[in-house]
DRENFI-791466 format. One line per field, with one value per residue (C-alpha): residue in three letters; x negated, y, z. Coordinates in nm, 4 decimals. Example, Ala and Ser with C-alpha at 12.3 -4.5 7.8 and 13.67 -1.06 7.14 Angstrom:
BEGIN
res	c(ALA,SER)
x	c(-1.2300,-1.3670)
y	c(-0.4500,-0.1060)
z	c(0.7800,0.7140)
This chain:
BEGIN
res	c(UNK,UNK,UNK,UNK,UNK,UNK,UNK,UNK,UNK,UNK,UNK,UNK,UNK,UNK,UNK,UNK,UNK,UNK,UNK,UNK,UNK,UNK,UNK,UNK,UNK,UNK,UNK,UNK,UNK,UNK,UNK,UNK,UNK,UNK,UNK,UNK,UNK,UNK,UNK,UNK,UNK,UNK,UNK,UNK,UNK,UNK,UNK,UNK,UNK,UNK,UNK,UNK,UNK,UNK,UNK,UNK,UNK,UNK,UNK,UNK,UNK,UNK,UNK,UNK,UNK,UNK,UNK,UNK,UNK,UNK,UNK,UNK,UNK,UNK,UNK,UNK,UNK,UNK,UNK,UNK,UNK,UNK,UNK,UNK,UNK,UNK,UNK,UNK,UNK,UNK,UNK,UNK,UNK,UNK,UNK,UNK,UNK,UNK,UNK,UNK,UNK,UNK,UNK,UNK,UNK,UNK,UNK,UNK,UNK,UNK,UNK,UNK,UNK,UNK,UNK,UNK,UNK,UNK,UNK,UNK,UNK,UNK,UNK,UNK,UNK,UNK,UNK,UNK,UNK,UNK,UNK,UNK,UNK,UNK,UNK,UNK,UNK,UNK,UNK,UNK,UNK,UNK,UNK,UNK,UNK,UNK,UNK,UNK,UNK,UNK,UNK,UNK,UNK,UNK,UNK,UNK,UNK,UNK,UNK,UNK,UNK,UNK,UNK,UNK,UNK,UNK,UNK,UNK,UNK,UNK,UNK,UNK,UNK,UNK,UNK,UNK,UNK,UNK,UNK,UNK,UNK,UNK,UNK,UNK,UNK,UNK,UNK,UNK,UNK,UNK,UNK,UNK,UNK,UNK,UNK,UNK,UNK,UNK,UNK,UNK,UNK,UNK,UNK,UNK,UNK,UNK,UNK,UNK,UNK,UNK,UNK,UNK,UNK,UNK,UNK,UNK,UNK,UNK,UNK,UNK,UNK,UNK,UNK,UNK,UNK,UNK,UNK,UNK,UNK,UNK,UNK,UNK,UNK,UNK,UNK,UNK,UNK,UNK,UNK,UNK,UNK,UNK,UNK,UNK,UNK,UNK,UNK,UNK,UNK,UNK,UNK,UNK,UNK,UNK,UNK,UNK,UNK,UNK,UNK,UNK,UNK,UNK,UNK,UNK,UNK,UNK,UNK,UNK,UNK,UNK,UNK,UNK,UNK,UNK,UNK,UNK,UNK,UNK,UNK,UNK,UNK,UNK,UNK,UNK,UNK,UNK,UNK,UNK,UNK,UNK,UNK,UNK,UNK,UNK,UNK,UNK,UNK,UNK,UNK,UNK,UNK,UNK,UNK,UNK,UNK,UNK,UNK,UNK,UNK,UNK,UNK,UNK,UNK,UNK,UNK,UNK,UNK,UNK,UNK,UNK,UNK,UNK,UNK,UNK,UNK,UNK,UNK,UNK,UNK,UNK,UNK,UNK,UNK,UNK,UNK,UNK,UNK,UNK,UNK,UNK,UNK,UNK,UNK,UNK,UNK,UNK,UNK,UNK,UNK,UNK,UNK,UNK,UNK,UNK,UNK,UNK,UNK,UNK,UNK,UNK,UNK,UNK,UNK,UNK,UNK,UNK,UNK,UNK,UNK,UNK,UNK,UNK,UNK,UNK,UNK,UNK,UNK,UNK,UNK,UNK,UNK,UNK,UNK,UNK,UNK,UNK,UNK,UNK,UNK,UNK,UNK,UNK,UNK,UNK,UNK,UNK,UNK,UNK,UNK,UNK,UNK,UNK,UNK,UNK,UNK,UNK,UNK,UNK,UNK,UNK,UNK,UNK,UNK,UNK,UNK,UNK,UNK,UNK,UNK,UNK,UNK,UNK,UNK,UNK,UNK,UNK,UNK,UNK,UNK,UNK,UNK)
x	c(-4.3793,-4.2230,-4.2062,-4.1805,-4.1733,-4.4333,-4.6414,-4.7145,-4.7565,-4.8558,-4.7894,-4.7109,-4.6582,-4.8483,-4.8546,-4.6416,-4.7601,-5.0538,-5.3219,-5.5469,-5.9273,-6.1233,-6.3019,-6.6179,-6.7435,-7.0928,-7.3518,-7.4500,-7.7962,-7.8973,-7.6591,-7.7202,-7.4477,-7.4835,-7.1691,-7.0230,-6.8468,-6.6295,-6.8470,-6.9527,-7.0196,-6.6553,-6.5430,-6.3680,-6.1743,-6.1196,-5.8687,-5.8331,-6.0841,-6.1715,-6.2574,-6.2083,-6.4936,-6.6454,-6.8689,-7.0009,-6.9866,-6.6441,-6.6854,-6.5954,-6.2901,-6.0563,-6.1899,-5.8401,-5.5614,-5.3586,-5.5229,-5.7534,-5.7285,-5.9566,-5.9489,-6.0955,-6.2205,-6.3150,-6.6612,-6.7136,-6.9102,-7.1317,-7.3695,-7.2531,-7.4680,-7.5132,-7.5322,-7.6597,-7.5106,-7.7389,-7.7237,-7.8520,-7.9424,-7.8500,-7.9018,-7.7391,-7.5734,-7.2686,-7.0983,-7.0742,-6.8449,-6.6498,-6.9747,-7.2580,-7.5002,-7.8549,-8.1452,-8.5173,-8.8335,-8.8139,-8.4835,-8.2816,-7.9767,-7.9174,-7.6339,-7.2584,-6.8586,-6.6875,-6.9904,-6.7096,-6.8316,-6.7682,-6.4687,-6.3868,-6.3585,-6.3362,-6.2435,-6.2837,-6.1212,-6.4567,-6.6832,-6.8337,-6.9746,-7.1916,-7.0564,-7.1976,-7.1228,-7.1913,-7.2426,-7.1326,-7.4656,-7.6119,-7.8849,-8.0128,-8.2462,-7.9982,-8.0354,-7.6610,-7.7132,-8.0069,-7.8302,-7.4911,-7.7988,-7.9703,-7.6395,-7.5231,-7.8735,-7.9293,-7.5771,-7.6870,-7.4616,-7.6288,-7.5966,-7.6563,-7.6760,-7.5630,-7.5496,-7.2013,-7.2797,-7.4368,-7.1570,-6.9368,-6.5754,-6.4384,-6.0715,-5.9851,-5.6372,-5.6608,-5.9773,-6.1199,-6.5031,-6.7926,-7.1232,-7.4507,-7.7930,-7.6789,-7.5078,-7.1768,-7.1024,-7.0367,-6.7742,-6.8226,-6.6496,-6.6179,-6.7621,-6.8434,-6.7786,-6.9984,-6.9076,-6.9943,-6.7524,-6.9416,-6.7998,-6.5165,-6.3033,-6.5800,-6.6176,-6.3032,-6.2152,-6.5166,-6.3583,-6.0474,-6.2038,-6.3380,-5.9740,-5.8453,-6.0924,-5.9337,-6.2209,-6.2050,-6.2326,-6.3967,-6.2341,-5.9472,-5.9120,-5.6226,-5.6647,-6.0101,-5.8193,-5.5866,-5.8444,-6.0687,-5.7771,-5.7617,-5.4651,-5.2823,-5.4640,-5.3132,-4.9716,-4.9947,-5.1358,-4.8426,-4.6074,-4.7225,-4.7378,-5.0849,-5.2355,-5.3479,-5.4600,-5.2205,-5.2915,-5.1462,-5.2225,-5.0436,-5.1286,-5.2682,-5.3806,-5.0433,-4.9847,-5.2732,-5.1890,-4.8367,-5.1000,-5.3008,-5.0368,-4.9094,-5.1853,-5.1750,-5.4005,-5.7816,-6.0351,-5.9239,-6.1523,-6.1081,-6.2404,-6.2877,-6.0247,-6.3421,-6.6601,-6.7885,-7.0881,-6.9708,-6.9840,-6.7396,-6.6440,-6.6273,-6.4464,-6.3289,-6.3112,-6.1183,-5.7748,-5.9331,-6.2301,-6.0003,-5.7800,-6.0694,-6.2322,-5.9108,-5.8634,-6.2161,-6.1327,-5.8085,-5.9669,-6.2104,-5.9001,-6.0567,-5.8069,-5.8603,-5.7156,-5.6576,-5.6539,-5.6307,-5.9415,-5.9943,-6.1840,-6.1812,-6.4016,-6.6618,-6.8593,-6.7979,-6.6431,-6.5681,-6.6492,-6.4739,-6.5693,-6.2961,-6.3370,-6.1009,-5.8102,-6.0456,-6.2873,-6.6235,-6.8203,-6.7549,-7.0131,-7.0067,-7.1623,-7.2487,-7.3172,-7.6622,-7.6800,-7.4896,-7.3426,-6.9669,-6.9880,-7.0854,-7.1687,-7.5612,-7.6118,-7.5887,-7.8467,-7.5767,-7.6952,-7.5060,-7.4281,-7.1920,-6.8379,-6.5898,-6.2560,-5.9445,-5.6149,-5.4924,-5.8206,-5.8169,-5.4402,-5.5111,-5.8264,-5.6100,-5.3312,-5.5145,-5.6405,-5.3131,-5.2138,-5.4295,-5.4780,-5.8757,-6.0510,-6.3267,-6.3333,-6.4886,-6.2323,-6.3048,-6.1213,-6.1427,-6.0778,-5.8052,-5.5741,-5.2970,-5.4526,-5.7065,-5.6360,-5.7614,-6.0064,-6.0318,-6.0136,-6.3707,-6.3494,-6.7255,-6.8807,-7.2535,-7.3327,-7.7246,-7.6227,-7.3882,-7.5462,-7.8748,-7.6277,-7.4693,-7.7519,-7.3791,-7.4539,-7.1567,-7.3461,-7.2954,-6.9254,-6.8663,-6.9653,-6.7862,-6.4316,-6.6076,-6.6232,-6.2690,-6.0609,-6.2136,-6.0049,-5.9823,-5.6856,-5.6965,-5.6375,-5.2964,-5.3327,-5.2098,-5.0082,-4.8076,-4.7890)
y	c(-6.0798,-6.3634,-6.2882,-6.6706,-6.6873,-6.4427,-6.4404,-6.2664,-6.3787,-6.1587,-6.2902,-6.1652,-6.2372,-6.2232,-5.8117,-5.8121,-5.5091,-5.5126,-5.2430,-5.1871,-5.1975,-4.8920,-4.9068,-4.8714,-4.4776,-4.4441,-4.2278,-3.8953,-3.7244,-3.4574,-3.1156,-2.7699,-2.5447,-2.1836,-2.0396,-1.6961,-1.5393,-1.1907,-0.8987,-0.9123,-0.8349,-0.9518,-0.8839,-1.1513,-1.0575,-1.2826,-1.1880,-1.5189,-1.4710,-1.2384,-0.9203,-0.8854,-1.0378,-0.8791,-1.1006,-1.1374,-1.5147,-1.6377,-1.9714,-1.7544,-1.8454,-1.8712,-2.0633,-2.3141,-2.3456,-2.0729,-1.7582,-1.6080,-1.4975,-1.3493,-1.0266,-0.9317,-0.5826,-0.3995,-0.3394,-0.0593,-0.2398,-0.4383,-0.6730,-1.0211,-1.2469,-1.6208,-1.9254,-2.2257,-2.6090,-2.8664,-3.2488,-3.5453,-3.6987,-4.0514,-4.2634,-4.6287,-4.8118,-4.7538,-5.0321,-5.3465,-5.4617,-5.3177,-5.3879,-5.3249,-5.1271,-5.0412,-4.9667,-4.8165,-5.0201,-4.8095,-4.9142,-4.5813,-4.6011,-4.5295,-4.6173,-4.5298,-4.4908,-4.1546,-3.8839,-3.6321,-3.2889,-3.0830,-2.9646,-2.7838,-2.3714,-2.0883,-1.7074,-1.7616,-2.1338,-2.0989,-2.0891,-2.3997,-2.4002,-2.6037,-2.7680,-2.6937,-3.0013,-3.2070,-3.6027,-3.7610,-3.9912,-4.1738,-4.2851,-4.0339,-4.2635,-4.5560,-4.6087,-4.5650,-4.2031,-4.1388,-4.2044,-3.9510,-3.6979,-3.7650,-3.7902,-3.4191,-3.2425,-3.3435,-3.1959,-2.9236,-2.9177,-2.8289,-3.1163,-3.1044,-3.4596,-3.4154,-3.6873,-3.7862,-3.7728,-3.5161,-3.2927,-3.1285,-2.9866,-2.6396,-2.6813,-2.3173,-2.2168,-2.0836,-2.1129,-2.4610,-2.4615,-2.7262,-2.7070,-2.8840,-2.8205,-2.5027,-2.3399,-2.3212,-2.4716,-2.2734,-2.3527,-2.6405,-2.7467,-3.0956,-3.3676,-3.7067,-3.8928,-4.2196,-4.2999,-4.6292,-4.8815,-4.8576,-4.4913,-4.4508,-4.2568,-4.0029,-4.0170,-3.9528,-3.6871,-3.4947,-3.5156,-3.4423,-3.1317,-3.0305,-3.1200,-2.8382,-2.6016,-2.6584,-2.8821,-3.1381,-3.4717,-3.7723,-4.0180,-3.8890,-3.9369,-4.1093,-4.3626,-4.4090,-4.5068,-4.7608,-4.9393,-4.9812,-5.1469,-5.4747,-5.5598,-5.2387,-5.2506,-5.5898,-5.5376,-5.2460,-5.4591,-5.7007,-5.4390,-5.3041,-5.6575,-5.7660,-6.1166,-6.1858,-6.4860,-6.6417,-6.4427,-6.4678,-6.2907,-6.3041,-6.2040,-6.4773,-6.8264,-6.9664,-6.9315,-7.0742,-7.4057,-7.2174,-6.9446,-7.2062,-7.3515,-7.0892,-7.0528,-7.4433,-7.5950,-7.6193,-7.5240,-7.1795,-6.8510,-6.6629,-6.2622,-5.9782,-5.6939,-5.4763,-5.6662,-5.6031,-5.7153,-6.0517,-5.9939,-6.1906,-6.4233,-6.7923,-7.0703,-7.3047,-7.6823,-7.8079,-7.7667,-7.8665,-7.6003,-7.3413,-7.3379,-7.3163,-7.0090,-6.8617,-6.9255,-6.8276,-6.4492,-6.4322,-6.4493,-6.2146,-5.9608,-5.9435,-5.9240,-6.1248,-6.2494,-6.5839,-6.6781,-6.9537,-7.0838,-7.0667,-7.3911,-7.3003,-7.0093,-7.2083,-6.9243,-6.6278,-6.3273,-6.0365,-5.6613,-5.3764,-5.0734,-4.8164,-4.4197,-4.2065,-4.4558,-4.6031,-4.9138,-4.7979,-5.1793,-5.5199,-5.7954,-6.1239,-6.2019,-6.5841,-6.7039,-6.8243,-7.2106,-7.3893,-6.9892,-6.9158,-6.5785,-6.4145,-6.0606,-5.9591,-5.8338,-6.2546,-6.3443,-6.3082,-6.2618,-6.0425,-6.0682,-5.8601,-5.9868,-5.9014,-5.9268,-6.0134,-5.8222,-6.0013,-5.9048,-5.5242,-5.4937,-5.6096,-5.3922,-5.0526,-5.1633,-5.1583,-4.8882,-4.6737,-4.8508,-4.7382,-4.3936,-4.3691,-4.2049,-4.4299,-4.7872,-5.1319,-5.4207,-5.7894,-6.0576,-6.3789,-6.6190,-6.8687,-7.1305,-6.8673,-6.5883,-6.2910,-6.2529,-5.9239,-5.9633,-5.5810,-5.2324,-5.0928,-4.7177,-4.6729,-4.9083,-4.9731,-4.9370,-5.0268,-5.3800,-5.3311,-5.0403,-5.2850,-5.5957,-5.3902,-5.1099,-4.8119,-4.4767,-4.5320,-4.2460,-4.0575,-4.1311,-4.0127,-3.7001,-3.6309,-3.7150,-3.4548,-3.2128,-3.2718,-3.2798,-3.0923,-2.7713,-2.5664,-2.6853,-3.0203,-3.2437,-3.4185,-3.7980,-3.9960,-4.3788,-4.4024,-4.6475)
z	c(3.7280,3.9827,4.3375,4.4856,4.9186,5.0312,4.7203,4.3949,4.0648,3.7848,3.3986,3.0909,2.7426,2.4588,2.2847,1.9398,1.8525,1.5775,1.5223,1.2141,1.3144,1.2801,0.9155,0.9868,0.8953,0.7421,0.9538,0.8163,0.8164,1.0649,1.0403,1.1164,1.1402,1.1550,1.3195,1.2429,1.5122,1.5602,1.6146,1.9574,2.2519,2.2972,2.7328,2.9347,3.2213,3.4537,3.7254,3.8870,4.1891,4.4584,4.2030,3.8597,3.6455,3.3327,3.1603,2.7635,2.8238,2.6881,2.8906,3.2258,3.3501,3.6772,3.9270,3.8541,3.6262,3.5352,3.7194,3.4285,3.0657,2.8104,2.6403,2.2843,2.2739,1.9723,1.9401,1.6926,1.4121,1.6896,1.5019,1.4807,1.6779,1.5088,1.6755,1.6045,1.6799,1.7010,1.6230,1.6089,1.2997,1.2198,0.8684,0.8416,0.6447,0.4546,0.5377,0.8051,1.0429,1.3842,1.5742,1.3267,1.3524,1.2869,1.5415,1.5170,1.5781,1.9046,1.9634,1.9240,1.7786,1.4064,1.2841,1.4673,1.3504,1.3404,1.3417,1.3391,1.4262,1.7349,1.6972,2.0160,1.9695,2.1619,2.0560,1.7033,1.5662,1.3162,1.5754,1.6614,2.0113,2.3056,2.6305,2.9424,3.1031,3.4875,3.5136,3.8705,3.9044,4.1647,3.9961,3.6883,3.5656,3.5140,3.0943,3.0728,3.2580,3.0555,2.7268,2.7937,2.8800,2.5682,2.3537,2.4975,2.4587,2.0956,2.0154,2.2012,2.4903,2.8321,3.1164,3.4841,3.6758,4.0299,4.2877,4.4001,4.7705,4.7566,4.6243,4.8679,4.8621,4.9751,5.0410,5.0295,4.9580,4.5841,4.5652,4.5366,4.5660,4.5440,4.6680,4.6213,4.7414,4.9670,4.6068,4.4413,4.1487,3.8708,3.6420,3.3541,3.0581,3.1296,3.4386,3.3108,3.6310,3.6537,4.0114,4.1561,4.3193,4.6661,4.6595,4.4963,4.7344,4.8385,4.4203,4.3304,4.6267,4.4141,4.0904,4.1577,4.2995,4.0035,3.8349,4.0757,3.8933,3.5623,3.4789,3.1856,3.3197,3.0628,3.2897,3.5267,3.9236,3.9037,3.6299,3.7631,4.1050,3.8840,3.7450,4.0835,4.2502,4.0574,4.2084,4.0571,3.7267,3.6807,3.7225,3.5064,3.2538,3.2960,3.2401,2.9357,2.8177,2.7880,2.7969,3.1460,3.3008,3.5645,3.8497,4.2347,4.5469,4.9053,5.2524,5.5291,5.5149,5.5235,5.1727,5.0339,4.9263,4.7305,4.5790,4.4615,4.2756,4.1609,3.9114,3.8014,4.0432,4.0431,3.9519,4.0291,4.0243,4.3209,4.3171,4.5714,4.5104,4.5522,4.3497,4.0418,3.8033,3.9009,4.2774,4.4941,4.2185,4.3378,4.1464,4.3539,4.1925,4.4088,4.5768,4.8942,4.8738,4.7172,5.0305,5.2874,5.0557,5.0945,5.4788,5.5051,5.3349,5.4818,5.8441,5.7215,5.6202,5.3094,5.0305,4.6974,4.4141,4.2873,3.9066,3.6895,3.5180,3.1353,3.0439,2.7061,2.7153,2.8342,3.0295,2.7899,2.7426,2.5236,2.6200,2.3732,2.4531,2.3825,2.3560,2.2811,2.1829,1.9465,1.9261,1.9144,1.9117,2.1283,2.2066,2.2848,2.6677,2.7656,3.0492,3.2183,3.2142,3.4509,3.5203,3.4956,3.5087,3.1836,3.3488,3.2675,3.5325,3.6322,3.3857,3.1190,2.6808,2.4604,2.0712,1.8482,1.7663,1.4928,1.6986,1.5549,1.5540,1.8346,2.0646,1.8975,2.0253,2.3666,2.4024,2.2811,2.4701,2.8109,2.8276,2.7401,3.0520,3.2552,3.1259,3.0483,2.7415,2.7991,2.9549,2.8463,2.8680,2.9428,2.7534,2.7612,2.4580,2.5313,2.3198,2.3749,2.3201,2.4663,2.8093,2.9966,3.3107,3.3642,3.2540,3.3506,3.4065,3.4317,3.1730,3.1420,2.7782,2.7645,2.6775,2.4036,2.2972,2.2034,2.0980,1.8585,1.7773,1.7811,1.9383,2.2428,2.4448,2.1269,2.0980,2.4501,2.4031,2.0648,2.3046,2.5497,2.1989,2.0753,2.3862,2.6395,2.7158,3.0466,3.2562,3.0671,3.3642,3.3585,3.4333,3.1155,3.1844,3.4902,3.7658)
């Protein structure tokens, strides 16, 4: 990082550290497990709210962190009561690369790494058991939304789908509350937030919410926040020591001519702190035209970012999506013709990629900076290396899900099935 007048500019050099790839894990049939609980009726109490709570349902707990414990009572030769887990059933191949995969004539998924089974367990450590579990959507019908809904039914976890805007907060000393539709909440397992740039502080004001409940978060407020500022997410990145292109960013029009320098000259790319899907991206081919773009922004006080342009990468770019500190598949998007930008949403095509090393390190690396369990990254491929474009804490998966034919809906929810615990909220990374 050089601080040169009154500008930044972010830069770092190329990660050392190497990490193995994934081997890719063959897909198993469909499984039905018949759990075997404790005699029961077993009795929660649950002193953590107004009255004491008695309740048979061992998902009942205090209303946030720290206020409400469960107690096991002997039932007298009470008749155990099984429970069944379902899942999905998947058949692919055995073997194939990072991003292979199989798909239907349909076009459902078939084939996906690490069909590890749900391995979250309450009471009894033998007891396999469902999720009741709350998306943060806009839009339900968005294929991405549809998918996690589809993914957590056919494991047999129960989902609700609530509008973001439509949720709102309680800030009641002790007792932190949210309300939708004229009712409470009730308390879930685990929120899959999936909240849109255009709201991201009313978004995150509502997760953080639920945090205060002691609710598992898929994504966390804070790390969510990190990667929506692009400003922040960058110089996190450049600490940690990933490849970035040369980046600068300064306040006022005075310092647009030095800014654009900074970065090597034109053509430059300049972005909106705020855009995404390839919104408020211009390049700029000339020095001339970059500084009035700038000017133009800066008397707008809108803030933006300058970076070099990668002529090498000729319009492309690589998306890895990452769950759970692992690589679950990466594509390869290009560009419209005569298009820059590689986004789809811009007219963009997408293909599976094997990455190398180099690309898997970068991609891992990331996203322990920023502190998500799930996030796509954008690389781009240059003579000196992958260089990061962004840490996306919401990813849209319909595209590599159908480049690649791997369950990533599915692989969300199996994070949701391994980590989610009550009171599981600290933020991971710092910065």
């Amino acid at each position: 990082m050089q601080i040169n007048g009154n500008s930044l500019r972010l830069a770092s050099v190329a990660p050392t550290v190497r990490y193995a790839l994934p081997a890719p894990v063959a897909a198993h049939g469909s499984k039905h497990h018949a759990a075997h609980p404790p005699c029961i009726p077993c009795t929660t109490f649950d002193w953590g709210r107004s009255r004491p709570v008695v309740s048979t349902d061992t998902r009942v707990r205090a209303p946030f962190p720290g206020m409400g414990f469960a107690i096991p009572m002997a039932c007298g030769g009470a008749r155990p009561l099984p429970r069944t887990v379902r899942k999905s059933g998947f058949a692919g191949p055995a073997g194939g690369s990072l991003a292979s995969g199989t798909a239907s004539p349909e076009g459902r998924t078939l084939s996906r790494p690490g069909m590890s089974g749900c391995e979250r367990r309450l009471g009894n450590p033998s007891q396999e058991t469902d999720l009741k579990l709350v998306m943060l959507a806009r839009n339900a019908s968005l294929y991405s939304h549809r998918r996690i809904v589809e993914a957590a039914r056919a494991r047999g976890h129960s989902i609700d789908v609530i509008n973001t805007l439509h949720v709102h907060v309680n800030i009641t000393s002790n007792t932190p509350l949210l309300r939708h539709g004229g009712k409470t909440l009730p308390l879930y397992d685990a929120v899959i937030p999936r909240i849109g740039a255009s709201v991201t502080n009313y978004g995150l004001a509502v997760l953080r919410q639920f945090e205060m409940q002691g609710v598992f978060p898929l994504n966390e407020s804070v790390a969510i926040g990190r990667s929506r500022d692009k400003l922040r997410a960058l110089q996190l990145l450049a600490r940690a020591g990933v490849g970035l292109p040369n980046t600068a960013f300064a306040h006022g029009p005075r310092q647009a001519g030095d800014v654009v320098t900074e970065v090597g000259g034109a053509p430059v790319v300049i972005k909106l702190l705020e855009g995404t899907q390839g919104m408020g991206v211009i390049l700029a081919e000339t020095d001339a035209s970059a500084r009035s773009i700038i000017e133009a922004f800066s008397a707008a006080n809108v803030n933006i970012l300058v970076q070099e342009f990668v002529k090498e990468a000729a319009g492309t770019d690589v998306r890895v999506l990452v769950v759970d500190g692992k690589i679950v598949a990466a594509m390869r998007r290009v560009g419209g013709k005569g298009e820059f930008r590689s986004n789809l949403h811009r007219g963009g095509t997408a293909e599976p990629v094997e990455l190398t090393a180099q690309e898997a390190a970068a991609a891992l690396r990331s996203v322990e900076a920023i502190g998500l369990n799930v996030a796509g990254v954008d690389m781009l491929r240059s003579a000196r290396g992958p260089l990061v474009l962004e840490v996306n804490a919401s990813p849209g998966i319909e595209g590599i899900e159908k480049a690649t034919g791997i369950d990533v809906a599915g692989a969300m929810i199996e994070c949701l099935e391994k980590r989610a615990r009550p009171g599981e909220t600290k933020t991971k990374g710092s910065g």
